[in-house]
Biopython code that builds the backbone (N, CA, C, O; Angstrom):
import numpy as np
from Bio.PDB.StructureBuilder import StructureBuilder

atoms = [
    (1, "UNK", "N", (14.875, 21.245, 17.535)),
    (1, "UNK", "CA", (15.020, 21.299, 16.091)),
    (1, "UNK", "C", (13.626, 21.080, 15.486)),
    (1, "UNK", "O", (13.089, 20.013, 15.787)),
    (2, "UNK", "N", (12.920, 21.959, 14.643)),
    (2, "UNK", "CA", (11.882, 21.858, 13.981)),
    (2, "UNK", "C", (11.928, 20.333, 12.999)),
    (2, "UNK", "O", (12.831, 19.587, 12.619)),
    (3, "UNK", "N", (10.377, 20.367, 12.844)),
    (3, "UNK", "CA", (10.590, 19.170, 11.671)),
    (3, "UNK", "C", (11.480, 19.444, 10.191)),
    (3, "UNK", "O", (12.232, 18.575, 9.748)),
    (4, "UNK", "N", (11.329, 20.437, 9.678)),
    (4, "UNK", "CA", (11.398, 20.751, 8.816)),
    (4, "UNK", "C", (13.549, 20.929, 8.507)),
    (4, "UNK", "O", (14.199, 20.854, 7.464)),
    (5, "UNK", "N", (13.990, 21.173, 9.967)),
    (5, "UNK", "CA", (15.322, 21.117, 9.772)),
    (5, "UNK", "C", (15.568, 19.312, 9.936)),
    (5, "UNK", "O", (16.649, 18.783, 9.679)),
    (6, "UNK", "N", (14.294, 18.516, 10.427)),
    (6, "UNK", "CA", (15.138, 17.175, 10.604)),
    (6, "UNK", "C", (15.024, 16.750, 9.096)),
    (6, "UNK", "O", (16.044, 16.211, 8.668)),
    (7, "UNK", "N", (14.063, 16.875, 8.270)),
    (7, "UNK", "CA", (13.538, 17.116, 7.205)),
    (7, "UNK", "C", (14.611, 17.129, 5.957)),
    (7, "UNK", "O", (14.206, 16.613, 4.916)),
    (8, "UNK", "N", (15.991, 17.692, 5.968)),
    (8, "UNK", "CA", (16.811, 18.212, 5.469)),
    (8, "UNK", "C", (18.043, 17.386, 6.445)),
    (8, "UNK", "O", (19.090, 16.931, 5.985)),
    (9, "UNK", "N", (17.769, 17.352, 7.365)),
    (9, "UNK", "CA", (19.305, 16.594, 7.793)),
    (9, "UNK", "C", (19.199, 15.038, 7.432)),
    (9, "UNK", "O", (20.036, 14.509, 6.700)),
    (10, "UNK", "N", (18.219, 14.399, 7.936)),
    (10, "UNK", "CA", (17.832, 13.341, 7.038)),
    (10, "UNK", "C", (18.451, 12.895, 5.482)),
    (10, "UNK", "O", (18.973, 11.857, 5.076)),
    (11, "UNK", "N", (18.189, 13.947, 4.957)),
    (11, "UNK", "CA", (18.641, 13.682, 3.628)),
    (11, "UNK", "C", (19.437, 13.968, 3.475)),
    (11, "UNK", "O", (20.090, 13.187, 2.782)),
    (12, "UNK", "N", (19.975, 14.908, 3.789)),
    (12, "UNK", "CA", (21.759, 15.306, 3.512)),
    (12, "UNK", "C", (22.480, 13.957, 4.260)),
    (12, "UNK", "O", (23.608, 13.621, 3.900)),
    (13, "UNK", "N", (21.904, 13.353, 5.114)),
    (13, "UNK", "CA", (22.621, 11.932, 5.816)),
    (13, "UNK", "C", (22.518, 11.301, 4.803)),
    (13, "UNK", "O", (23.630, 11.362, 4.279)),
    (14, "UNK", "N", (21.773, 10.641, 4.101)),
    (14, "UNK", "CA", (21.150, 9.708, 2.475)),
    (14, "UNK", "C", (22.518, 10.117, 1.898)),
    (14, "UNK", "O", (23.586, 9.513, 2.001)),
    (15, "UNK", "N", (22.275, 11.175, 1.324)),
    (15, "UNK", "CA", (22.832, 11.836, 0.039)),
    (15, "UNK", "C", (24.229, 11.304, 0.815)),
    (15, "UNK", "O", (24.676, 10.349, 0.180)),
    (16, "UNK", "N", (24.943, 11.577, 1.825)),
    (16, "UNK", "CA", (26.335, 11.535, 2.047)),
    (16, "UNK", "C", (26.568, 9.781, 2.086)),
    (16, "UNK", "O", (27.143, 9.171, 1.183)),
    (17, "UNK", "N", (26.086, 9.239, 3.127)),
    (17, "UNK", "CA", (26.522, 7.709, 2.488)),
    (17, "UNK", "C", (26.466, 7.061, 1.476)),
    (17, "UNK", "O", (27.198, 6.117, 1.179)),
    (18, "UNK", "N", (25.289, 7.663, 0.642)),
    (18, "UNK", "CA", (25.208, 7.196, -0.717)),
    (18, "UNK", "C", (26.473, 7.320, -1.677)),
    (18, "UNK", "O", (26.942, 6.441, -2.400)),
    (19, "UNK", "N", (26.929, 8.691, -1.495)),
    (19, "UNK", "CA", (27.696, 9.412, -1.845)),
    (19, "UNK", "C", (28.861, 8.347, -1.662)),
    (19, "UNK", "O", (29.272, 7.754, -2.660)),
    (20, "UNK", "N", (29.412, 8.088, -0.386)),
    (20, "UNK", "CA", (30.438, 6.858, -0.276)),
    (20, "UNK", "C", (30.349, 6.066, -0.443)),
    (20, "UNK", "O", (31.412, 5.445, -0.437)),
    (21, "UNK", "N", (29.517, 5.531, -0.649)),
    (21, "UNK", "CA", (28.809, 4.023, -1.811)),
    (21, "UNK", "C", (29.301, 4.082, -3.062)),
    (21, "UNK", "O", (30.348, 3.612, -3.508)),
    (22, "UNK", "N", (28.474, 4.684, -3.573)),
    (22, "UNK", "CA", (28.929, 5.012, -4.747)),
    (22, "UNK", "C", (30.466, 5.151, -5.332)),
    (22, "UNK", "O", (30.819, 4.467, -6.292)),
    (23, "UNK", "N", (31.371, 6.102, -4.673)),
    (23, "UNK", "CA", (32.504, 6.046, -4.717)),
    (23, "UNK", "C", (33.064, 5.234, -3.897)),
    (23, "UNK", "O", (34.081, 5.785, -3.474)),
    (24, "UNK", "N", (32.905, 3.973, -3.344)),
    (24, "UNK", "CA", (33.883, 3.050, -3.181)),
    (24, "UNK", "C", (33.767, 2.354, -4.435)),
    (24, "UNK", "O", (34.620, 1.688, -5.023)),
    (25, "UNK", "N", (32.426, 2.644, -4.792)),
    (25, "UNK", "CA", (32.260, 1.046, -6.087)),
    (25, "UNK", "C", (32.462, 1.673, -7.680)),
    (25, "UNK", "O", (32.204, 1.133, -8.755)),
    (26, "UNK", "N", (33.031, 3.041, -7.384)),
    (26, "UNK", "CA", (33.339, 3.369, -8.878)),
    (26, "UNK", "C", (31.820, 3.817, -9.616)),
    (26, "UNK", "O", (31.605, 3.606, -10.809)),
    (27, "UNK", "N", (30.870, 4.437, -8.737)),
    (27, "UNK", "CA", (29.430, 4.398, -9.763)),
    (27, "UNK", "C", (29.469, 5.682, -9.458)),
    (27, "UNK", "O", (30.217, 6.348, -8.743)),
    (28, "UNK", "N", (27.992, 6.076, -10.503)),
    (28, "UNK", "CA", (28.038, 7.596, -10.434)),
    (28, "UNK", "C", (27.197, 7.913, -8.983)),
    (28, "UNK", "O", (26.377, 7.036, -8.708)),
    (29, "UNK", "N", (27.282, 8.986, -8.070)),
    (29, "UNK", "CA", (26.756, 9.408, -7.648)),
    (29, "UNK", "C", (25.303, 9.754, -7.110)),
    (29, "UNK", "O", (24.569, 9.541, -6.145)),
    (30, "UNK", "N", (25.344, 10.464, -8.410)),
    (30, "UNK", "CA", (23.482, 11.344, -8.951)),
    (30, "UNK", "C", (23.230, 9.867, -8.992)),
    (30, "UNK", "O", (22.670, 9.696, -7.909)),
    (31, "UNK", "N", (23.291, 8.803, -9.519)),
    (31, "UNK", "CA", (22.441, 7.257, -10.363)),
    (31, "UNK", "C", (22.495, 6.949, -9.176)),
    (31, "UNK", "O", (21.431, 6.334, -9.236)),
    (32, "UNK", "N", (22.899, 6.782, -7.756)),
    (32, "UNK", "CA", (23.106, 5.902, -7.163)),
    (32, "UNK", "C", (21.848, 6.486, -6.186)),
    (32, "UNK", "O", (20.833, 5.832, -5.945)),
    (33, "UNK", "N", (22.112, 7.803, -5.691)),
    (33, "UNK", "CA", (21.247, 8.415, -4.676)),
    (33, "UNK", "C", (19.613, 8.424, -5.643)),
    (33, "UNK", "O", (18.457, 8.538, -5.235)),
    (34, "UNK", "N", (20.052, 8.287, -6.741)),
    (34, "UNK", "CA", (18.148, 8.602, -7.471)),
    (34, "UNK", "C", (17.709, 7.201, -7.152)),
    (34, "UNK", "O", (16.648, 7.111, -6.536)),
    (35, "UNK", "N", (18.512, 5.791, -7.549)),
    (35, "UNK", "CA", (17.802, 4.708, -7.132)),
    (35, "UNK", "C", (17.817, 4.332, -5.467)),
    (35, "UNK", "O", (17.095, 3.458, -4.988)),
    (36, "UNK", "N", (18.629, 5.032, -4.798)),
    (36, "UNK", "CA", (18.396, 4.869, -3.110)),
    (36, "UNK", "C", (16.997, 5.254, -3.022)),
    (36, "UNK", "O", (16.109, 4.444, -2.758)),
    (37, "UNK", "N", (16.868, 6.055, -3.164)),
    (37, "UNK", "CA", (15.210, 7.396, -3.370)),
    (37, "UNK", "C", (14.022, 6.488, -3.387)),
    (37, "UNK", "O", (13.051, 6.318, -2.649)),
    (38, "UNK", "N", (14.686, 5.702, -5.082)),
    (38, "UNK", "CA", (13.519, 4.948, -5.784)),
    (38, "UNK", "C", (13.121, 3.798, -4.948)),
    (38, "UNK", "O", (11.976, 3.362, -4.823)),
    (39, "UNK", "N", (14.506, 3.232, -4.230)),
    (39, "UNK", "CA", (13.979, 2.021, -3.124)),
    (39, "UNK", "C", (13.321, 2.426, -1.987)),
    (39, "UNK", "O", (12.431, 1.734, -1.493)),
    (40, "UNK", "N", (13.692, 3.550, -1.492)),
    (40, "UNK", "CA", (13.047, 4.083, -0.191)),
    (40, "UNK", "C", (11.714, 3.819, -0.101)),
    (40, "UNK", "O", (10.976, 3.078, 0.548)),
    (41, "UNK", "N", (11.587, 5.106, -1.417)),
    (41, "UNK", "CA", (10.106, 5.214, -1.727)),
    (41, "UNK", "C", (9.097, 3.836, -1.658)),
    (41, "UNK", "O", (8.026, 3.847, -1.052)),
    (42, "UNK", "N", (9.593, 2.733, -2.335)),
    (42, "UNK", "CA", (9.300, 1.591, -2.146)),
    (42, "UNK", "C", (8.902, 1.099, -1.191)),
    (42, "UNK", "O", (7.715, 1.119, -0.865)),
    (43, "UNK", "N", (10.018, 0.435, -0.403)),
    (43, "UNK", "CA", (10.138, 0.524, 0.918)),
    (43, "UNK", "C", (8.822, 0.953, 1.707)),
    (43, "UNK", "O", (8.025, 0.211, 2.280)),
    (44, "UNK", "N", (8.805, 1.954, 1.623)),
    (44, "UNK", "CA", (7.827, 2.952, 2.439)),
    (44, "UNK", "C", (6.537, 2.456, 2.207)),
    (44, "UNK", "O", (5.870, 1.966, 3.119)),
    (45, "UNK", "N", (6.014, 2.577, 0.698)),
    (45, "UNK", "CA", (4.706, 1.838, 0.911)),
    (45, "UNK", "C", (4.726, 0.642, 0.994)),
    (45, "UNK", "O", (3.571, 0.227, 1.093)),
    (46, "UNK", "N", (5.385, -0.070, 1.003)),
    (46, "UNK", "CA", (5.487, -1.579, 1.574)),
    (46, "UNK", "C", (5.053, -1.533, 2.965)),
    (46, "UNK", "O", (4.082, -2.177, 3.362)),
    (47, "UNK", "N", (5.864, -0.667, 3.821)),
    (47, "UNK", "CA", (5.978, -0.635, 5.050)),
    (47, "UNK", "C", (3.831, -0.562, 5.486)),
    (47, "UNK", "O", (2.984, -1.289, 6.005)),
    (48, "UNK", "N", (3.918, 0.796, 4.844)),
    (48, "UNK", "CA", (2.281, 1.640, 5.053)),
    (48, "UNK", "C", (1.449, 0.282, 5.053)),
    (48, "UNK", "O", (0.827, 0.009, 6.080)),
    (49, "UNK", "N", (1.403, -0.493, 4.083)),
    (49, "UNK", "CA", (0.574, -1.675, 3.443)),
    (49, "UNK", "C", (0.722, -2.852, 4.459)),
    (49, "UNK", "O", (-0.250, -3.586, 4.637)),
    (50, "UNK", "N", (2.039, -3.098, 5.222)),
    (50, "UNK", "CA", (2.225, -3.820, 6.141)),
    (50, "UNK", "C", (1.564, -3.531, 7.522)),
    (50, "UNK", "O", (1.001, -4.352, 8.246)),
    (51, "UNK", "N", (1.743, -2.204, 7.743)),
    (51, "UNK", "CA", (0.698, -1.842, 8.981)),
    (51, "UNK", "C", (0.254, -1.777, 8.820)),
    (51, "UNK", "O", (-0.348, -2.012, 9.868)),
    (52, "UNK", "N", (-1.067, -1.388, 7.578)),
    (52, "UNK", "CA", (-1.911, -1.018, 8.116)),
    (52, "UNK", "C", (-2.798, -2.755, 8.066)),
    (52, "UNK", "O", (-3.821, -2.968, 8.718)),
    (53, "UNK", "N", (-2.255, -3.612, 7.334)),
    (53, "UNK", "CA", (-2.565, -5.233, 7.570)),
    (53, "UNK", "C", (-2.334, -5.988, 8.747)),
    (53, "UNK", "O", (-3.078, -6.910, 9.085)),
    (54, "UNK", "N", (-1.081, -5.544, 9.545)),
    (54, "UNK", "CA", (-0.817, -5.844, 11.157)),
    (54, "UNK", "C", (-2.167, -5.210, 11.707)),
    (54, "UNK", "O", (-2.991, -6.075, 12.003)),
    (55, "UNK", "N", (-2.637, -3.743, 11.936)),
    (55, "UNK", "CA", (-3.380, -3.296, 12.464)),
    (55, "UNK", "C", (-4.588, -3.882, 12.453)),
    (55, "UNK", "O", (-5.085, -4.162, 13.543)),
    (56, "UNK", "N", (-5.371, -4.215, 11.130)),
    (56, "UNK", "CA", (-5.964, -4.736, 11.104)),
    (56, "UNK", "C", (-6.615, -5.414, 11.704)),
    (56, "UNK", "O", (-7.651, -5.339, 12.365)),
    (57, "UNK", "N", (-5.374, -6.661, 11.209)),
    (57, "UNK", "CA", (-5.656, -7.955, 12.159)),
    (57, "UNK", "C", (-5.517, -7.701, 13.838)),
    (57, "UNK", "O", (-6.452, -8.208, 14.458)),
    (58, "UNK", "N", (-4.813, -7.214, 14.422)),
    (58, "UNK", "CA", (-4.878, -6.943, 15.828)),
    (58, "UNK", "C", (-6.168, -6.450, 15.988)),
    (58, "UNK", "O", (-6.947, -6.896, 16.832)),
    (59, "UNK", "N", (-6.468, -5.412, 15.098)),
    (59, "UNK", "CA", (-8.114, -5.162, 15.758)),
    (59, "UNK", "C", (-8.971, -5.987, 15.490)),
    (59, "UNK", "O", (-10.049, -5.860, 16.070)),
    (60, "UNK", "N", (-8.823, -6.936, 14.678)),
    (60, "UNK", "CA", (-10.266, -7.963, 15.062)),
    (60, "UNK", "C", (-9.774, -9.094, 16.045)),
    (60, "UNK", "O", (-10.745, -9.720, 16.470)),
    (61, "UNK", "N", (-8.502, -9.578, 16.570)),
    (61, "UNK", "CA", (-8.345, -9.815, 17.695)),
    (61, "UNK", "C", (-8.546, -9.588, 18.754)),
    (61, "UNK", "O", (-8.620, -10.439, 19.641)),
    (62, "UNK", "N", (-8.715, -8.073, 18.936)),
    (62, "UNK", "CA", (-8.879, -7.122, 20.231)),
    (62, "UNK", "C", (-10.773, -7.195, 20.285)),
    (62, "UNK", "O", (-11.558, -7.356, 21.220)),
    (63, "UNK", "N", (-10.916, -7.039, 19.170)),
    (63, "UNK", "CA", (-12.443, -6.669, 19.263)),
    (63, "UNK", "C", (-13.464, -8.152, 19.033)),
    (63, "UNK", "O", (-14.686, -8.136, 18.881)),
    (64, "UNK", "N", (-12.494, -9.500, 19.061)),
    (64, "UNK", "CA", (-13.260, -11.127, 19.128)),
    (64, "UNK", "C", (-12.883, -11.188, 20.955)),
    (64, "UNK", "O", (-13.748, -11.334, 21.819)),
    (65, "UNK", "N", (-11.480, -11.042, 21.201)),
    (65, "UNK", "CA", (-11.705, -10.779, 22.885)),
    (65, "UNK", "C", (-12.755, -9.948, 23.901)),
    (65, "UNK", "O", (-13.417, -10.309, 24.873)),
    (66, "UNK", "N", (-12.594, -8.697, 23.230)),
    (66, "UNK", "CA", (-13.773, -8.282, 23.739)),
    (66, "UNK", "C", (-15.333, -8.583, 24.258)),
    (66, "UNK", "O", (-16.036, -8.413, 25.254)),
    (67, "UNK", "N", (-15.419, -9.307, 22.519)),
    (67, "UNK", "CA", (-16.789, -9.986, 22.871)),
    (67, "UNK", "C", (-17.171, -10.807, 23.974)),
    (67, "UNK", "O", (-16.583, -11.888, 23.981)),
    (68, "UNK", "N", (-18.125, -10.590, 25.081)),
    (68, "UNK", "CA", (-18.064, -11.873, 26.055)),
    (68, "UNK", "C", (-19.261, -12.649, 25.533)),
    (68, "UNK", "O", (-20.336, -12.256, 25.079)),
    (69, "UNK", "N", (-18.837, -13.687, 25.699)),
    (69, "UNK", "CA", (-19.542, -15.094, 25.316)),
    (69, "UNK", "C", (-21.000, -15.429, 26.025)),
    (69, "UNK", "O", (-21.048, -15.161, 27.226)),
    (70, "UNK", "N", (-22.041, -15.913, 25.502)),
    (70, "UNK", "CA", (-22.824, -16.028, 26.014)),
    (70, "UNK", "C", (-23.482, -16.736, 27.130)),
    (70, "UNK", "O", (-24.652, -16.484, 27.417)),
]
sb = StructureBuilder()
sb.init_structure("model")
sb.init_model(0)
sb.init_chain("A")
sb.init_seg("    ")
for serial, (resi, resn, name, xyz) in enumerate(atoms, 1):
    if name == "N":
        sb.init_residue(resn, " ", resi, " ")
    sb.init_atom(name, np.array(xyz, "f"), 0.0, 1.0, " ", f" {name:<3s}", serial, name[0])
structure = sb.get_structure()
């Protein structure tokens, strides 16, 4: 499967549980999947901002081991 079809199944997965979210709790739909979106999105650069601060720090760990001592 290309990226581009996981790309689309992905979201049609979103859109459908959202979808039953929403209608168990009586909300609209469209409002529910636009703020899923809006948290994702969130989410996501949270995530980016978190690695790339893990990474970071591991590399000046990796690279104070490295150093041999005099």
């Amino acid at each position: 499967m290309n990226d581009q079809a996981q790309f689309f199944v992905g979201w049609g997965t979103l859109s459908l549980i959202n979808a039953g979210l929403a209608q168990s709790k009586n909300r609209s739909g469209l409002l529910w999947w636009i703020a899923s979106v809006a948290k994702r999105h969130r989410l996501a650069r949270t995530h980016r901002l978190l690695w790339a601060t893990w990474r970071a720090f591991v590399g000046t760990i990796e690279q104070t081991k490295a150093k041999p001592e005099p």
